[in-house]
C-alpha positions in Angstrom: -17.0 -3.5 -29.7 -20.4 -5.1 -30.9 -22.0 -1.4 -30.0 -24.9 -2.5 -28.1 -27.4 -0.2 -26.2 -27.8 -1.2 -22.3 -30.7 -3.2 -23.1 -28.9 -5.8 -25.5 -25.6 -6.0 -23.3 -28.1 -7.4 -20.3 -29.5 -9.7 -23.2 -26.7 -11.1 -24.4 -24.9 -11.5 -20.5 -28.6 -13.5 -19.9 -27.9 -15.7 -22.9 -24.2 -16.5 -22.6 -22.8 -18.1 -20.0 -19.4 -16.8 -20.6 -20.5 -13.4 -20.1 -21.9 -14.5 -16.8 -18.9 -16.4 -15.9 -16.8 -13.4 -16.3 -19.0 -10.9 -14.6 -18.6 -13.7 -11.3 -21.8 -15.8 -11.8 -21.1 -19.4 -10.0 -23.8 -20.9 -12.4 -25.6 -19.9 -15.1 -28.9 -18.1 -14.8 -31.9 -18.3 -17.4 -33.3 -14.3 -16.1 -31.7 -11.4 -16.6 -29.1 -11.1 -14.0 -29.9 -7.0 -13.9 -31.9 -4.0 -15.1 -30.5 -2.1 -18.3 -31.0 0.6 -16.0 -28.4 0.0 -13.3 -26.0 0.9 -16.6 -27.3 4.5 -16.2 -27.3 4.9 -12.6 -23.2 3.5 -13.2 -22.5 6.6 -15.7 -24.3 9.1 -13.1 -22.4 8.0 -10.2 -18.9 7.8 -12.8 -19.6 11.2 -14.8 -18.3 12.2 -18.3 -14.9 12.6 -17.6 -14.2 9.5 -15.5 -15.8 7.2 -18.2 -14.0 9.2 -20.6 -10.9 8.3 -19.1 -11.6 5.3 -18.8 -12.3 4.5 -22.5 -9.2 6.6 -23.4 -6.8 4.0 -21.1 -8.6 1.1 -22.8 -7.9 2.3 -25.8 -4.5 3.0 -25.4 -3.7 -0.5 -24.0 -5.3 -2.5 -26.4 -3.0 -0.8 -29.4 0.0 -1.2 -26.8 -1.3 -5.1 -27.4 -1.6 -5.3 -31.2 2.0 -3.1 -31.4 3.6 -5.3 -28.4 2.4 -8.5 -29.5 5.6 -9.9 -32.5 6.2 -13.1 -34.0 9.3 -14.9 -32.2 11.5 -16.7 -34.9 11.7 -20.4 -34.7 14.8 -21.6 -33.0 17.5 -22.8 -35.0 17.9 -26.8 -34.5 21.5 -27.6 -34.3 20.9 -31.2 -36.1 19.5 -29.9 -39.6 22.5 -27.8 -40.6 
């Protein structure tokens, strides 16, 4: 989403705790919590077609979100008819 290269995705999991939070940190951590490189040796061990895979069912469930996700109608209250 924010199209990053390896090298800014460990900077911004070093400067947000969130990030670090979600990846399983029990506190945050001032130094980066990995190399950019381990994000390479991921891909190798992964290959093209996994990752691509991968991506595709990401994408697909985050449009089954936007298309799933409708506005409920209030509910009708008895007393103001």
């Amino acid at each position: 989403m924010l199209n990053l290269d390896d090298r800014e995705t460990v900077a911004q999991i070093t400067e947000n705790m969130y990030l670090q939070y979600f990846l399983g940190y029990s506190s945050y951590i001032k130094r980066p919590p990995f190399d950019a490189s381990l994000f390479v040796d991921i891909r190798k061990r992964l290959g093209d077609e996994l990752i691509a895979e991968m991506n595709d069912k990401i994408h697909e469930f985050a449009q089954d979100k936007t298309v799933k996700k409708k506005i409920r109608p209030l509910p009708v209250r008895m007393d103001l008819k």
